[in-house]
C-alpha positions in Angstrom: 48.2 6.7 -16.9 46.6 9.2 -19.3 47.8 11.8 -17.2 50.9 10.7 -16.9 51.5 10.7 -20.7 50.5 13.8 -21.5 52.4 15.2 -18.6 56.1 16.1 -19.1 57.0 13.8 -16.9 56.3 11.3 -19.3 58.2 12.3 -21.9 59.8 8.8 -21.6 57.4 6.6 -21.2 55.2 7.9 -24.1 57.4 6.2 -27.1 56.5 2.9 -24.8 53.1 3.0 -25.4 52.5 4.5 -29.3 48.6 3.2 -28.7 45.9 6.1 -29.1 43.7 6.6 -25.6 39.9 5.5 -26.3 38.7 5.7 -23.0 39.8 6.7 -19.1 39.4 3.7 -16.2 37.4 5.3 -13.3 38.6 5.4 -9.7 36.0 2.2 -9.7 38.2 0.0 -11.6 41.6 1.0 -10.4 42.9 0.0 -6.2 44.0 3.0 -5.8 44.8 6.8 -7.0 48.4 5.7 -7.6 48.1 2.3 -10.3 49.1 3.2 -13.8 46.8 0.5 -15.7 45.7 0.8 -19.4 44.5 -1.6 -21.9 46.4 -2.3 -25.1 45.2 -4.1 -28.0 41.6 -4.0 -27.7 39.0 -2.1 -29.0 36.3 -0.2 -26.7 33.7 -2.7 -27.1 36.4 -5.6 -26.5 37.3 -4.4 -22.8 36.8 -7.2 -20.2 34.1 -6.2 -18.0 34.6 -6.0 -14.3 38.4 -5.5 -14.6 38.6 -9.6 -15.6 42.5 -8.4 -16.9 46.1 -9.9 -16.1 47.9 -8.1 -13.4 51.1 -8.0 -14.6 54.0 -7.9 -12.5 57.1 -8.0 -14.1 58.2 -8.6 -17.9 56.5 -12.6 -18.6 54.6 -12.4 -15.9 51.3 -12.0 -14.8 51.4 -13.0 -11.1 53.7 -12.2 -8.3 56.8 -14.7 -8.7 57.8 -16.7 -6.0 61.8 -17.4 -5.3 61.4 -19.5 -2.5 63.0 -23.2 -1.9 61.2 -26.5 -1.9 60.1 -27.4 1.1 61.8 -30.1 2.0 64.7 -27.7 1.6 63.8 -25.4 3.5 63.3 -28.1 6.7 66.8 -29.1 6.2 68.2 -25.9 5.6 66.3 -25.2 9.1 68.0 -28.0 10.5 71.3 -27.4 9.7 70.7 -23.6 11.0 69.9 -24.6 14.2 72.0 -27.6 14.9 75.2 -24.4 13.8 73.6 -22.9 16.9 73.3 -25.1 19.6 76.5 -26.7 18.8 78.3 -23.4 19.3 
């Protein structure tokens, strides 16, 4: 993420995040060369240890959302599918 803000490329993103970089995450606590993580709002000696942080997903929230149907909907919604199909 440091690199990306202080790249051109991130010319953008850098009135986002106005916070002033304490400290670099090592490969160790990131999955993978490719995540853009950063802590905001804490000070150095605040940091959760062990990378005990929210993964956030979207805007609000902090685990992958879910749009599926209830289901007992779903089983219906099943049934009706395949009754369409063998009737025709």
């Amino acid at each position: 993420m440091a690199q990306l803000l202080g790249s051109p490329a991130g010319a953008l993103l850098r009135p986002r995040f106005p916070q002033h970089v304490i400290g670099l995450i090592g490969a160790a606590g990131l999955i993978g060369p490719q995540e853009l993580t950063f802590y905001a709002g804490l000070s150095a000696d605040r940091l959760p240890a062990g990378g005990s942080g929210d993964r956030v997903y979207s805007f609000g929230a902090t685990g992958p959302t879910s749009s599926s149907f209830d289901p007992v909907l779903q089983a219906f919604v099943l049934i009706g599918a395949v009754a369409l199909l063998v009737r025709s």
